[in-house]
N, C-alpha and C positions, 0 to 999 in steps of 0.2 A: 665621853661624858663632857659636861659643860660645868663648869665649876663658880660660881659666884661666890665673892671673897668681902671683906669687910673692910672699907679702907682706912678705917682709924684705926685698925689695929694687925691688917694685913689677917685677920683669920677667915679660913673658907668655912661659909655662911652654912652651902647645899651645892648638892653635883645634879646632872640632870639629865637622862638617856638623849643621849640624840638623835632625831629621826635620820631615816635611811632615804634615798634619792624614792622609790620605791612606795614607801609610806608619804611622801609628801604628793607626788602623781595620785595617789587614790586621795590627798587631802585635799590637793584641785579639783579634781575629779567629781567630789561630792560638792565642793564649792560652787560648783559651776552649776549645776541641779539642783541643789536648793536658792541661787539665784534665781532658774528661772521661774521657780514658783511666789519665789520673794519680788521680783519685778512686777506681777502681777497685784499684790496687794497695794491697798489704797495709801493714799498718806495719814489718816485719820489711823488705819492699824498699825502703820511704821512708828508714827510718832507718837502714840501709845506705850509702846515698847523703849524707845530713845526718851522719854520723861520715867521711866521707871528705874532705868540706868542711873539717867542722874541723881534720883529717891538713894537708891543703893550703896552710890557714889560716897552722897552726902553723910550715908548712916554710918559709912565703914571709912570715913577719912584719918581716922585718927589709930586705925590700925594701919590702912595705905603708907601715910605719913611715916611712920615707923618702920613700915619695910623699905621705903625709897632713904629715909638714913642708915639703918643695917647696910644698901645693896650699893648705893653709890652719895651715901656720906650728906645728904641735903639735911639740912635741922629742921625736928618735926613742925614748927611752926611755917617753913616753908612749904615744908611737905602739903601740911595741910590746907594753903591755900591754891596751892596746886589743884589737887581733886576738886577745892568748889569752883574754881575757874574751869576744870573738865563738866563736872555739873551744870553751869552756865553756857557751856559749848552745845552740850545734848538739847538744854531746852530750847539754847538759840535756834538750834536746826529743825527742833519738833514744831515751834513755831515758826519759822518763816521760809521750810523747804519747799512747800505747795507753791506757795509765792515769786518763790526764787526760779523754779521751774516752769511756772505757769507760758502754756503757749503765746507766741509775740506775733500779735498780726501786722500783717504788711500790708499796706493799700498796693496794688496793682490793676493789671487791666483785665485779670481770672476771676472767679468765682471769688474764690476764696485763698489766701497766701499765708502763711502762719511758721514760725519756728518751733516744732516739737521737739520736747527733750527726752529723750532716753538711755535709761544707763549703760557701759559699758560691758560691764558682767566681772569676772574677777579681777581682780587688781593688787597688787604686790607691793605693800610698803614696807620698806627696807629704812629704821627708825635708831635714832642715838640712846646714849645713858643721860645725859642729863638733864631730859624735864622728862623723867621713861612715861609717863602718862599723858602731861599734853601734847608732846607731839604727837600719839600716836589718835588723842580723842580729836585733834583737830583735823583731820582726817577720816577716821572711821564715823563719826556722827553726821558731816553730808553725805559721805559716800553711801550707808546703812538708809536715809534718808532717802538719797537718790535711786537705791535699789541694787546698789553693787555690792559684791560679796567681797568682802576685804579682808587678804590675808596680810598678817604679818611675821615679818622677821625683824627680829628687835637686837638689839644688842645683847649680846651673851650678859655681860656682868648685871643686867638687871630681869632676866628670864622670871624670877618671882612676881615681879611687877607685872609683867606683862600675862601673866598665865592666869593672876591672880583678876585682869584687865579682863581676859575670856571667862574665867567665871562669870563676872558682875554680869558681862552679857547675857551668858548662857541665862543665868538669873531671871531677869529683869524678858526672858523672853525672846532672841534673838535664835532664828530655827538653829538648831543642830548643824555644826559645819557651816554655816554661811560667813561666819567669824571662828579665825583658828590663829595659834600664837603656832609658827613652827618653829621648834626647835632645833636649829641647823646653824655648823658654820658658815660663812660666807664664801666657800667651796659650792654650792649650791645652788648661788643666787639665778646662774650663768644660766644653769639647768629650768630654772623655775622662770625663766622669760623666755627660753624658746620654747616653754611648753602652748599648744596651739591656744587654749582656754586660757593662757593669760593674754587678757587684753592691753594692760597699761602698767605703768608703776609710777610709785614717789619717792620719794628718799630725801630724808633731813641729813648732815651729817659733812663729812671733809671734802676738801674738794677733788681729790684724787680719788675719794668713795662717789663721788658723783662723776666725777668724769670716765669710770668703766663701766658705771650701771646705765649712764646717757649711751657710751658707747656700743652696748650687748641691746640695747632697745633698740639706737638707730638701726641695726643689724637687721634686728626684725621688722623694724617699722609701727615698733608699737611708742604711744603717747607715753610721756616722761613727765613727772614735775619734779625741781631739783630746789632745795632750798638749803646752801650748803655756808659755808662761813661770812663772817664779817670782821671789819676790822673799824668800824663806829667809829667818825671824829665829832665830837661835840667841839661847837666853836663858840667861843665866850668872845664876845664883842665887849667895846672899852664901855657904852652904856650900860651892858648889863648888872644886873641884879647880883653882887658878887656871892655872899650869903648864899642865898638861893642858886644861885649856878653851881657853886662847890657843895650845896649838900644834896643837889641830882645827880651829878656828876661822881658822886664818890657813892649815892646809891646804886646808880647801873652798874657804876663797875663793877659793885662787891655782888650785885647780885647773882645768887646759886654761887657762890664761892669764884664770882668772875668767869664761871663754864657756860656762858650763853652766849650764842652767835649776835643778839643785839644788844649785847651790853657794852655801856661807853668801854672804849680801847685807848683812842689817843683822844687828849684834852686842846685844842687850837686856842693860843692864849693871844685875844692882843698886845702889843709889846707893852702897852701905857699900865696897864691891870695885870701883868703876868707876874710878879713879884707877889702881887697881896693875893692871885685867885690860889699861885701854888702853896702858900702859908694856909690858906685857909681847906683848901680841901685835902691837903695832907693832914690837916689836924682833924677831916672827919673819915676819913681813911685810917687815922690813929684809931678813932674811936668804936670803930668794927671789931667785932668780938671773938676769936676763934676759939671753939671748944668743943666738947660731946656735942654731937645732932642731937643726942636724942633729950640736949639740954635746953630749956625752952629760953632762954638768957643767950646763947649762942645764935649771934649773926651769922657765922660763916662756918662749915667744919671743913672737913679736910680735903682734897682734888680727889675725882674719883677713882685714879690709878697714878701707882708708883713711877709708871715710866712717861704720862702723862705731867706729873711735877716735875719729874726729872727733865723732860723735854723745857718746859718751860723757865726752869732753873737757866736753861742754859743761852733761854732766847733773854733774858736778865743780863747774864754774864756777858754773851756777848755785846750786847746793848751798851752795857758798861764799859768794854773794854773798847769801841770803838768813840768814846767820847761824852757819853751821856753821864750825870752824874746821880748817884745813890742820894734819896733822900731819907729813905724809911724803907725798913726788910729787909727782901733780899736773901735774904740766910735760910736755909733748911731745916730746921730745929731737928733738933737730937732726940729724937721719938721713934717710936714705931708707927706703920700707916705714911701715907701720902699729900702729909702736910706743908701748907705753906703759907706761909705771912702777909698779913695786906704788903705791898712796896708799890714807892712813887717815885720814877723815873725824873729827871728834869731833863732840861736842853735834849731834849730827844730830837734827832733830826731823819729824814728820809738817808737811806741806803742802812741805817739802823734796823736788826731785831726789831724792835717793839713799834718802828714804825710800817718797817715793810710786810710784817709776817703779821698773822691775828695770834693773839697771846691769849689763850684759853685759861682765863686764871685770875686770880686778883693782884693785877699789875697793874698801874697807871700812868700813860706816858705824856708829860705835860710838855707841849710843841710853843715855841716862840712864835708869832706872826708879826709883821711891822706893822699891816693895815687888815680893813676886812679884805680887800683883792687877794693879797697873798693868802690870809686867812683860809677862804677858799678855795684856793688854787692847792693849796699844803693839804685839803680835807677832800679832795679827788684826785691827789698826789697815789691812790690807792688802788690794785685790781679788783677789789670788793666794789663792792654796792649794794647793800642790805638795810643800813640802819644809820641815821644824819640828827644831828639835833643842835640848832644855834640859840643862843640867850643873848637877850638884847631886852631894853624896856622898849622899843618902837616896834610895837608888835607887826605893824604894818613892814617895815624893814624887814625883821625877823620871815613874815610868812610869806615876803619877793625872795628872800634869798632860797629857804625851804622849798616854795615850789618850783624857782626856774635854775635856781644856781648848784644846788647839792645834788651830786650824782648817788643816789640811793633809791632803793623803793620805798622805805619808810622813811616821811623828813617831820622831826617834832620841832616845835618853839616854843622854849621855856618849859622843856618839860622833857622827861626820859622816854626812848623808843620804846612801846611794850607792843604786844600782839591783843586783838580785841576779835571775840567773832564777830562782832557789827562791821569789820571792816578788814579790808584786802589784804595780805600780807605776804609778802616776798623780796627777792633782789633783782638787781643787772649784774653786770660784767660777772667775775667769776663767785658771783654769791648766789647763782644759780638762774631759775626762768620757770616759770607761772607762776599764778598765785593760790594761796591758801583763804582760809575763811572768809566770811561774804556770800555773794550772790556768787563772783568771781572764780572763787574755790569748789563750791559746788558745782559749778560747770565745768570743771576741767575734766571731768571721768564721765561727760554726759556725750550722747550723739546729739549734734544741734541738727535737729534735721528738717530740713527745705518741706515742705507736702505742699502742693499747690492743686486747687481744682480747678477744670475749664472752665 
């Protein structure tokens, strides 16, 4: 059985059979047959279906919201922006997959030279707890779009969410089995990629979870996208906008209770402004709320697992003990569930916890810089590369450093990393490789295929 537990109060939610190796082969099996009748239909029927998801989506947010605070602790008001951002992903793709795919002709010296796209067929996303519905919509809506049958494997402690994710489909129109949430540990997975009908996989999630799922594909030779941690430096330059640096900077971090791969992690302070930016975005790090999810007053509730805070407690502790100094938190409160206190780190330096590891959590670690060189040199000091953001009033500065100096996929100026369907999203170095939403994301699970006439 699979158990989903409640992290504010440590009580289990619901259990959940789980499928047999056996059961999931016949759930390929039909997956792979009702793709190929689904490859056939037009975009006009797919995206029919992918706006009626989002109708669904939109009706039922505020029960979603609710179960994603029961399942892993988000406050419903996050919750519920969650779902109309899932919402906004279905229509983005109902509108502009035709487009995204349309064939691309090529002048040559034949008839006729063209890239046609065609989907893959089944595909295996293997998906985290902490945004359990966008990551798994920002995915399944090009893929459903593009004409692939996308299974998923979700993380255990939010199995409601996601089953609840197959209804809306089933709902909303989506054939029988071409979309399935399987129920399965991660015992499994190994099994489910050598099967012959799985074509490719994704995976959002750790980097040691993507580096055996990269390594069980390469085995077979099937297409991978890995979009696994980060460890985010926002760099505040001596021009910047102090105010406003510290109250983006203390929103990414807090954001989802600091459990997001592109939420700011370390602060790069210039040395001239590093006194007044760490006064000021500790006090709006103060100002973040922890309480009941399901309390609409609460900014942040509790880490989604006990041994996920405890983990992080300890990347704190040692932080600490190697020289950094406590400005705020820290401490484990004396509750039940898996909470934990905004805290802000100071003098944080590299070979540190909080600088070298990604702290999954609402931790802040505010880094010294002497100049913007080092600045930079300290904000690719990292093996991530996911998510960059520098503040400065010289936008023009700001968006030379962003586009040529910051090692990241995402680089903002003057403004916090978020993910958008209108635009590409992913990492380098160890924060994973291809991209998600966009034109970009849609083509990962497609055959780009050459057709050329004489």
């Amino acid at each position: 059985m699979i158990e989903t537990t409640n992290p504010a109060t440590g009580e289990t939610l619901a259990s959940y059979p789980k499928m047999d190796a056996a059961e999931v082969r016949r759930i390929i099996e039909l997956a792979d047959a009702q793709h190929r009748q689904w490859r056939r239909t037009s975009f006009q029927e797919r995206s029919g279906i992918v706006r009626k998801a989002a109708d669904i989506l939109d009706s039922r947010k505020n029960e979603l919201a609710a179960l994603m605070a029961d399942e892993m602790g988000k406050p419903v008001a996050a919750g519920r922006s969650e779902v109309e951002k899932c919402a906004w992903c279905f229509r983005h793709y109902a509108d502009n997959a035709e487009r995204y795919l349309a064939d691309v002709q090529i002048d040559t010296d034949r008839t006729k030279s063209y890239i046609h796209h065609e989907p893959l067929g089944v595909v295996l996303a293997v998906m985290p707890w902490n945004f359990p519905l966008w990551q798994v919509v920002r995915f399944v809506a090009p893929a459903l779009m593009a004409g692939n049958a996308p299974l998923l494997k979700h993380a255990s402690s939010v199995t409601g969410t996601a089953l609840a994710l197959e209804e809306i489909l089933s709902e909303a129109g989506v054939p029988d089995g071409l979309f399935r949430t399987l129920v399965i540990g991660s015992d499994l997975v190994d099994g489910i990629l050598e099967h012959e009908l799985v074509r490719a996989v994704t995976l959002t999630g750790s980097g040691p979870a993507g580096s055996a799922v990269a390594k069980k594909a390469g085995e077979q030779l099937k297409k991978a996208v890995l979009e696994l941690g980060g460890s985010d430096p926002y760099v505040i330059l001596e021009d910047a906008d102090l105010d406003a640096a510290a109250d983006t900077c203390a929103n990414s971090r807090m954001i989802n209770g600091g459990q997001s791969c592109i939420a700011a992690k370390r602060f790069i302070v210039h040395d001239t402004v590093y006194d007044e930016f760490l006064e000021k975005v500790t006090a709006n790090m103060a100002d973040k709320v922890m309480g009941d999810p399901h309390d609409e007053g609460s900014d942040f509730g509790p880490q989604a697992r006990v041994d996920l805070r405890d983990e992080l407690h300890e990347q704190v502790t040692g932080t600490i003990e190697a020289g950094a100094r406590l400005v705020m938190g820290g401490e484990i409160p004396d509750r039940p569930g898996a909470w934990y206190p905004a805290t802000v780190l100071a003098d944080v330096r590299p070979g540190m916890p909080a600088f070298d590891e990604e702290t999954f959590g609402p931790v802040a670690a505010v880094v010294r810089a002497a100049d913007e060189a080092e600045a930079i040199r300290l904000a690719n000091l990292s093996e991530f590369g996911l998510g960059a953001a520098v503040f400065t009033r010289d936008a023009e500065r700001g968006e030379r450093i962003a586009a040529e100096e910051l090692e990241a996929g995402n680089c903002f100026v003057n403004a916090l990393v978020a993910s958008d369907p209108r635009l590409p999203f992913g990492g380098i170095k160890t924060s994973g490789f291809g991209r998600e939403l966009a034109d970009l994301g849609i083509k990962e699970f497609v055959n780009a295929k050459t057709v050329v006439v004489a």
